[in-house]
C-alpha positions, 0 to 999 in steps of 0.5 A: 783564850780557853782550850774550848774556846779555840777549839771552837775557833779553830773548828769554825774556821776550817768548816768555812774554809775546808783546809787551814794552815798552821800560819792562817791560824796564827794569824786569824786567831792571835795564838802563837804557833806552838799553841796552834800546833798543839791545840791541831794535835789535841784535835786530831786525837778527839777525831774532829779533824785530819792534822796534815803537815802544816795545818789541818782539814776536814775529817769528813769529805762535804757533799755540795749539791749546788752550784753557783753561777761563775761570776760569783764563784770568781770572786771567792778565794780570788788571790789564791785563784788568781796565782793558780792562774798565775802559774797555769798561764806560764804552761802554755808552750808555742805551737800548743793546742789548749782546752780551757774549760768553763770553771771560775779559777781558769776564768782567771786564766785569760789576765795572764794567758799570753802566748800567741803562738798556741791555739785555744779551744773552750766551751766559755763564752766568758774565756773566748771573748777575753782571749779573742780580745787579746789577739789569740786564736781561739775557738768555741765550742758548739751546743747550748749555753747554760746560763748559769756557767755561760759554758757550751754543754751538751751533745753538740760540745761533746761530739767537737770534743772527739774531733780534737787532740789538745796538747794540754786541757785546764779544766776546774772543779767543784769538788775534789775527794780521793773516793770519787775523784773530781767532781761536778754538780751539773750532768751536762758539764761533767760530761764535756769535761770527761770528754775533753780531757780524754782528748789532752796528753796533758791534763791539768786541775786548778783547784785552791783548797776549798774544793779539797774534800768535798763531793758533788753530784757527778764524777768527772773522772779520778784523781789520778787522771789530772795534775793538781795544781792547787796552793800549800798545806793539802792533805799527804794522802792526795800527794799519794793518789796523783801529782800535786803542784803546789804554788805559793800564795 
């Protein structure tokens, strides 16, 4: 294969994908490594990439004015979203008073959630069902339901937020740019999740590495306002801004 043709390459897939690794790269494309790291380094000095410590990433942060509904959101990046879950789920202490919100990743959350010695506030009708399902003790947001999301929003979900003091929130995202921090296209969304992680010690994002980089219409809150727990190979400069747990996928 050509230079151009694996510049092409490479370009093509990180626009698919946002974030690439040097061992996704290899893989995917049949380059050795050392080709692959050179090729990233070339790259990088023709500004149409960020090298990063292990692979690469967009230059510039996207801006994603859509939002599609759960169900479908779930199903992309599943693995990854799933060992995200994975790890968030071992979080969970006894005696916590937890938030989850309504985004696909912490979806995921309810197979591997099995403490049930915490106690679980959401605005997901998907979440609530799953977790009552399996015995916890779970409560639900009041307000009304937005189709797309099955979440609670509105003033309704927003003013029991203020009545609450959680231990830990778990919410997801959208997008995530260090300029505008997490990110959400949905007014009424954004607002319940502002709100809910006012009312947490502890807040953590899961995040897998597409939403890196991208901006969406409505600002949640910074960066620094949240952990991260996102998989390996995100950009140094979000390492700078805010912890950043990083699980192997």
């Amino acid at each position: 294969m050509l230079a151009e043709e694996r510049f092409a390459a490479i370009l093509q897939l990180l626009q698919e994908k946002k974030t690439v690794t040097v061992n996704e790269l290899t893989k995917t494309l049949h380059i050795s490594e050392s080709t692959i790291r050179r090729d990233l380094v070339s790259l990088h000095k023709m500004k149409k990439l960020r090298k990063v410590h292990g692979g690469a990433t967009l230059l510039q942060k996207e801006y994603a004015p859509i939002e599609n509904d759960v169900t479908q959101r779930s199903q992309e990046h599943i693995e990854e979203k799933r060992r995200l879950a994975q790890y968030a789920a071992t979080l969970i202490e006894p005696h916590d008073f937890i938030y989850l919100d309504a985004g696909s990743t912490i979806l995921h959350m309810a197979e591997f959630i099995e403490e049930k010695d915490a106690v679980y506030v959401t605005n997901s009708l998907y979440l609530s069902e799953r977790l009552a399902i399996k015995g916890m003790k779970v409560f639900i947001l009041a307000g009304e339901i937005k189709a797309k999301t099955m979440a609670v929003v509105g003033l309704g979900a927003v003013s029991a937020l203020q009545k609450y003091n959680f231990t830990k929130a778990f919410l997801g995202t959208n997008g995530i740019t260090i300029e505008n921090g997490f990110t959400t296209p949905d007014m009424e969304e954004s607002y319940v999740k502002c709100e809910a992680m006012k009312h947490a010690q502890k807040c953590y994002v899961l995040a897998d590495a597409s939403k890196f980089n991208l901006c969406t219409a409505m600002s949640t809150a910074d960066i620094s306002d949240a952990i991260i727990i996102t998989s390996k190979g995100i950009p140094d400069e979000y390492k700078e801004e805010t912890e950043i747990i990083e699980v192997a996928i």
